[in-house]
Backbone bond lengths (Angstrom), bond angles and torsions (degrees), N, CA, C in turn:
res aa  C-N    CA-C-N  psi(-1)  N-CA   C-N-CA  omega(-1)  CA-C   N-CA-C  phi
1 X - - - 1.456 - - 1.529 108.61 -
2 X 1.278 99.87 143.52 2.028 101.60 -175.35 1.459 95.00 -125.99
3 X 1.199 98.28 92.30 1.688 102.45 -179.15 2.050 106.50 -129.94
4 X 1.235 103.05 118.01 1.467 102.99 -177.08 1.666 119.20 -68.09
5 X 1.563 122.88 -20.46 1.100 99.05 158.88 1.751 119.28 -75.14
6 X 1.361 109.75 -50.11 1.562 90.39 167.08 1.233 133.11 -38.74
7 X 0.917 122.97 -24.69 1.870 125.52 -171.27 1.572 89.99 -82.27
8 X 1.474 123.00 -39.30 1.190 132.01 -166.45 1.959 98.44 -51.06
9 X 1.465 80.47 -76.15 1.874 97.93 176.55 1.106 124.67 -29.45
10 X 1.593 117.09 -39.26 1.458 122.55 -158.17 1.668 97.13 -91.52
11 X 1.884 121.01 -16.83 1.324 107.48 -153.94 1.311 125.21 103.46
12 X 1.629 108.35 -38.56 1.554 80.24 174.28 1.392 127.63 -78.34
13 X 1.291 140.14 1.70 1.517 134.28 162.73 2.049 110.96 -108.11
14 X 0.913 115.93 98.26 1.275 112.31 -171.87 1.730 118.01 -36.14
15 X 1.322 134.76 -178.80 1.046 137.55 -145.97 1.404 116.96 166.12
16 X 1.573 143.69 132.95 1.192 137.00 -155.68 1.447 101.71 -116.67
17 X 1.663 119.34 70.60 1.211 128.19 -169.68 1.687 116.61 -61.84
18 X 1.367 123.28 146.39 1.365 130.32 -159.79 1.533 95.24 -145.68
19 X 1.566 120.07 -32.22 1.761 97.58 153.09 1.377 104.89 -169.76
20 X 1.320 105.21 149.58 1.584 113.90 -179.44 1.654 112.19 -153.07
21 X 1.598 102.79 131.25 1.800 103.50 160.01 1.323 101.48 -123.19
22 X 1.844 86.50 -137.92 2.067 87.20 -163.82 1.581 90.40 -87.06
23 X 1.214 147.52 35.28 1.609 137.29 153.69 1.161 127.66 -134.30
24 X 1.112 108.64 -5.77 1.846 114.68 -178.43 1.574 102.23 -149.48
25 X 1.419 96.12 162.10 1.803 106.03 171.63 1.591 87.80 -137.20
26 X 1.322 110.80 147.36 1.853 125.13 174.81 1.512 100.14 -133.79
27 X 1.000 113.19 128.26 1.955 147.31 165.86 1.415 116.62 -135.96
28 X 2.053 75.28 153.72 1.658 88.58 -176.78 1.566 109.16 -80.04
29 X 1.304 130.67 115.22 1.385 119.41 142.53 1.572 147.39 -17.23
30 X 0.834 102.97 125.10 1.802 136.89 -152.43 1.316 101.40 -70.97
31 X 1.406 107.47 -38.25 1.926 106.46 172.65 1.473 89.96 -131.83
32 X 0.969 116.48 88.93 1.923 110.48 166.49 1.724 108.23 -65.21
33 X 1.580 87.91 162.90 1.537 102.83 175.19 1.503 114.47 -110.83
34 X 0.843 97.43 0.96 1.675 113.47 -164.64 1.601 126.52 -159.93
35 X 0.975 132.90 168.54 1.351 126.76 -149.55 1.776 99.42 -76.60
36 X 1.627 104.67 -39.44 1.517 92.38 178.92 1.594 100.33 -129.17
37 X 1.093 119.52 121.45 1.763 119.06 -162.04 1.553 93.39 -140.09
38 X 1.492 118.37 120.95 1.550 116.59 -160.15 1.786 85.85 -143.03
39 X 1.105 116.83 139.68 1.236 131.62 176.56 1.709 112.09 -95.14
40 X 1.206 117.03 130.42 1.622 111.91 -169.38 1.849 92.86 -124.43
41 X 1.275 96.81 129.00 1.523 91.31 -177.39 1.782 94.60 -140.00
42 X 1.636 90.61 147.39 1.670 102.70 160.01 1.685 113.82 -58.52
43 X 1.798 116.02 162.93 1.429 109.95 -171.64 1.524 78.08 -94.38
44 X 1.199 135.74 -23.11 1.929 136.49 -167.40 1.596 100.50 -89.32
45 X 1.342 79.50 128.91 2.050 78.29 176.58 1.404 111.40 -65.86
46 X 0.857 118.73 139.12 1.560 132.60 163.55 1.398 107.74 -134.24
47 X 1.006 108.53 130.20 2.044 119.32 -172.90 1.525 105.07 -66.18
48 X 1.675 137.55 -45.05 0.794 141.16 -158.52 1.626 117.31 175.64
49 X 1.209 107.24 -177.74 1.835 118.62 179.57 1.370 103.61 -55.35
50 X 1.333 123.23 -40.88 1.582 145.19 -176.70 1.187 105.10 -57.50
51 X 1.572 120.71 -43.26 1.779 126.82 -163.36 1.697 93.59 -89.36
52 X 0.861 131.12 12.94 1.590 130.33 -170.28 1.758 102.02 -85.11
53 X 1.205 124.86 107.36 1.811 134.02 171.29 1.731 105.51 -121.38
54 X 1.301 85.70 -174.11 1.304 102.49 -165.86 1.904 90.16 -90.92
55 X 0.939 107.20 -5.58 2.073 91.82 169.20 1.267 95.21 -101.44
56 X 1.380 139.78 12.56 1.717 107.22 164.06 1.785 88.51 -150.39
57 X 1.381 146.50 33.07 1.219 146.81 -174.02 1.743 94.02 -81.25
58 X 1.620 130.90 -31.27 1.213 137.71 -160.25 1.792 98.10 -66.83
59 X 1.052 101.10 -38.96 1.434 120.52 -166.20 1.709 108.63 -54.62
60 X 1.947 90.07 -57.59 1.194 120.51 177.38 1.687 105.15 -49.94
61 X 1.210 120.04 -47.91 1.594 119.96 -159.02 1.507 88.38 -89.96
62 X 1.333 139.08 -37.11 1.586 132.59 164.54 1.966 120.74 -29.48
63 X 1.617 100.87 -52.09 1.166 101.69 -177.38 1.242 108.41 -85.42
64 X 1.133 125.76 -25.35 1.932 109.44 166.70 1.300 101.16 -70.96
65 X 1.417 144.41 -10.86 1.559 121.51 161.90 1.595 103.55 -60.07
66 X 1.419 97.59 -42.44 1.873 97.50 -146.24 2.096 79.01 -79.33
67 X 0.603 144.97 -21.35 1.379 120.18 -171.77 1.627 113.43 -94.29
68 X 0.977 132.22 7.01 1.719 129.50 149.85 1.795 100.23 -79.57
69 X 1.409 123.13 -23.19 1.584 117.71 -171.45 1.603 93.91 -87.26
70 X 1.591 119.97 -40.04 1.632 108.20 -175.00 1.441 115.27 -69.97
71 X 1.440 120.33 -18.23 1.551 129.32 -164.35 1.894 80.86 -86.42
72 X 0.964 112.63 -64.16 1.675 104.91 -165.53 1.688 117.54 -41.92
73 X 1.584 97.79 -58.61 1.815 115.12 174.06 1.527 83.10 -41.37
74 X 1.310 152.02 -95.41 1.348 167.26 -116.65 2.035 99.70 -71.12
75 X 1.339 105.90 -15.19 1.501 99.26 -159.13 1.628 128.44 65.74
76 X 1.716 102.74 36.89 1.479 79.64 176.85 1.372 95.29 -120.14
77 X 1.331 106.55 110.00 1.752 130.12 -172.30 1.279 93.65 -81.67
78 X 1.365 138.20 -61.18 1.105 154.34 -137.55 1.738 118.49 -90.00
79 X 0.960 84.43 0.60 1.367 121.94 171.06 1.740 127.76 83.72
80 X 1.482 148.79 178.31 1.038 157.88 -134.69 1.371 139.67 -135.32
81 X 0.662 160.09 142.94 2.066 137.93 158.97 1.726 93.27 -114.14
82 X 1.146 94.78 151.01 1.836 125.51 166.42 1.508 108.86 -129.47
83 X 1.015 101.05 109.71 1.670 110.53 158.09 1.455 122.81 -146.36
84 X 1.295 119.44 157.39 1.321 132.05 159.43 1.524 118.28 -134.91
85 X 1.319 90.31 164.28 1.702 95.97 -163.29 1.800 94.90 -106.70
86 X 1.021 113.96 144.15 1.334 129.57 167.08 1.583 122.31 -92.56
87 X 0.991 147.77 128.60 1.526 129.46 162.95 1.597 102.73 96.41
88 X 1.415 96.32 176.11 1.674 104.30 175.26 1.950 95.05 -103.77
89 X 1.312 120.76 -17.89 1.613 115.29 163.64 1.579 106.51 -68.35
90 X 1.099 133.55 -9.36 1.355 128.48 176.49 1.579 122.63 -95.88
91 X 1.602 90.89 -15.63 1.497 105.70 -174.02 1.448 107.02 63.81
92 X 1.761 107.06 70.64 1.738 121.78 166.10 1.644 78.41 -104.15
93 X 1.603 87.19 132.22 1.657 102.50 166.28 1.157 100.96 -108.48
94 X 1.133 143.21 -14.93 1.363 135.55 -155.66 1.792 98.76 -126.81
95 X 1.044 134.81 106.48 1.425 130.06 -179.02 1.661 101.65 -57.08
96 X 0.630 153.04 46.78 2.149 146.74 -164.84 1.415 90.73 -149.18
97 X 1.359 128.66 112.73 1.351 139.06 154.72 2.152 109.54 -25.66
98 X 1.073 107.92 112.05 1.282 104.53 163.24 1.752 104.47 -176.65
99 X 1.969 85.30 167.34 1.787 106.18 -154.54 1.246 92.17 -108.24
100 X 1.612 127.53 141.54 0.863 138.62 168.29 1.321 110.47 -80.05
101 X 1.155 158.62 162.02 1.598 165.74 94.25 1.391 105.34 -84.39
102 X 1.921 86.87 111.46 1.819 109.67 143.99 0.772 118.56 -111.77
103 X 1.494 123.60 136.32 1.384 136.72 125.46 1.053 140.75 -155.81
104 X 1.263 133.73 -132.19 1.785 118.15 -148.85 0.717 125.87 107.76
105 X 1.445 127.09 -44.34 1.536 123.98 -166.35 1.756 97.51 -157.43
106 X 1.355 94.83 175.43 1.138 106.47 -167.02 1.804 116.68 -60.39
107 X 0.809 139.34 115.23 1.525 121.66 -176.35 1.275 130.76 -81.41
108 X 1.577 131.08 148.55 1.424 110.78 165.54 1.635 122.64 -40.54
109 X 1.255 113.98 149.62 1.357 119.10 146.08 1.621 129.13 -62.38
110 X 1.295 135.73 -28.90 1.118 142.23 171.36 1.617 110.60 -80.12
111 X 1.155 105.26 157.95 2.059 92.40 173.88 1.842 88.02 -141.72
112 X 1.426 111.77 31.49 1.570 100.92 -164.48 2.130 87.35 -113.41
């Protein structure tokens, strides 16, 4: 498999990690959109929102714990966005299931 977050996970492409256990790794993004934009990914590949079942959904509900704890460490009191894109109509560049967190600053109202 040639997948850049895996390569990410394993080490071989470096990465400016901000938190990791035994199910997820979280980094800062390489082109942010926003003042603090951190990528939260499963350590198990999952292709997308689509690849989400009941043998790896645990995983899924793991990293929405850990991402109210990475937004806090980060200082964003004021609150956050989480999204991911599904599909190549959503503009997923990266086939590997993962949540964006922005913030920093105030955000648009639109996300279209």
């Amino acid at each position: 498999m040639d997948c850049l977050f895996c390569s990410i996970i394993n080490g071989d492409i470096p990465s400016t990690k901000v938190y990791e256990d035994e199910m997820v790794y979280a980094f800062r993004d390489i082109n942010p959109q926003a003042p603090t934009h951190i990528l939260v990914i499963p350590k198990i590949h999952i292709p997308s929102v689509d690849g989400i079942d009941e043998n790896n959904s645990a995983v899924v509900a793991h990293i929405f714990e850990c991402i109210p704890k990475i937004a806090k460490a980060e200082g964003l009191n004021g609150g956050y966005r989480v999204v991911s894109n599904c599909g190549d109509n959503a503009c997923q560049s990266v086939k590997h299931l993962h949540f964006h967190i922005l913030g920093g600053k105030q955000l648009a109202d639109s996300m279209a």
